[in-house]
N, C-alpha and C positions, 0 to 999 in steps of 0.2 A: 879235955880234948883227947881223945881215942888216936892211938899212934896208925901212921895211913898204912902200915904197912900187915900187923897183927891185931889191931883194933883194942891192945891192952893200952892201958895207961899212957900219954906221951910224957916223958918227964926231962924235957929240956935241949933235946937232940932236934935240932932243925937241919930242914937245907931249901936252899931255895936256886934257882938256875941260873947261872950265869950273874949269881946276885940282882938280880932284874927286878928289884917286887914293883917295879911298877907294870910290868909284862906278865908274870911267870909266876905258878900258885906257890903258897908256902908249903912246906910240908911238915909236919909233926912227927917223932919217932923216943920209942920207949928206953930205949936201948942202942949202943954202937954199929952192933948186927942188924938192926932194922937200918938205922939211916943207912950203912954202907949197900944193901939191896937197894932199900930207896932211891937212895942218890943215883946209884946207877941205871934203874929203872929210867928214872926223869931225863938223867944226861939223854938217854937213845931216845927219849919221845918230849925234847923239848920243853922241859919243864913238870908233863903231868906223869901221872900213873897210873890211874886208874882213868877212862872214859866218862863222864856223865851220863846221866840218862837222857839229857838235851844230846848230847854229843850220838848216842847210840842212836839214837832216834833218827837225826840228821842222817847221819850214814844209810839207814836204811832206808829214806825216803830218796837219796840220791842214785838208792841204786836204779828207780823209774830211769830219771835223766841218763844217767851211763846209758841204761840197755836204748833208749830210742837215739841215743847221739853214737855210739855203735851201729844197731839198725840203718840207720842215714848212710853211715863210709862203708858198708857191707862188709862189716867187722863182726856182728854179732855171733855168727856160727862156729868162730873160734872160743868165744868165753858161754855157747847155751850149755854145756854141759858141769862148767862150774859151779864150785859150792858157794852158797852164801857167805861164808868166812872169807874166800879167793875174793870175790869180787868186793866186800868190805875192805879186803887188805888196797886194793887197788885203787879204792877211792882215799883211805888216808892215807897209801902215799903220793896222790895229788895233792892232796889238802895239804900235806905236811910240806909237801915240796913250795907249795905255792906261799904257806906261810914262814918259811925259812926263808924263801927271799924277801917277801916282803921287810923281814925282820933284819935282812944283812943289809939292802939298799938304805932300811932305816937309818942302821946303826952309821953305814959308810956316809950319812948328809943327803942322801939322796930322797928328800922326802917331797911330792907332788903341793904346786901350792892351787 
């Protein structure tokens, strides 16, 4: 298994978020220096590090929806000049925001029956 962080060797160093493996990816690292990036990487995004290519993909298919649900509140003329990255950042921190709470209502009992 290839460490997530240099792609050399993992040899024993894990971390996983919040200890959650039933939520949260595992991670692989070579070395103390890779997990302590790693780990810190994961802390600020939740668990992952790196995006998927399912993940990439999502994002950029959601940029349609933004630009027409902007268009609609005549909101758009403030983000037509942004870059694809700005408006990427914009939708994972919905996403992110939206899965953080799902994840603290979780945790706090608060689950829909």
């Amino acid at each position: 298994m290839p460490c997530a962080i240099c792609g050399r060797e993992a040899r024993g160093f894990g971390f996983c978020h919040q200890l959650r493996w039933d939520r949260n990816p595992h991670h692989r690292f070579c070395s103390m220096s890779c997990l302590t990036v790693g780990s810190a990487i994961a802390r600020r995004n939740f668990g992952m590090i790196d995006k998927t290519d399912m993940e990439i993909r999502a994002i950029r298919e959601a940029r349609r929806d933004l630009a027409e649900a902007l268009t609609e509140m005549g909101l758009m003329e403030a983000f037509f000049d942004r870059s694809a990255e700005d408006i990427d950042r914009l939708i994972e921190a919905c996403v992110d925001g939206f899965q953080g709470a799902m994840q603290r209502q979780s945790d706090a009992g608060q689950i829909p029956f």
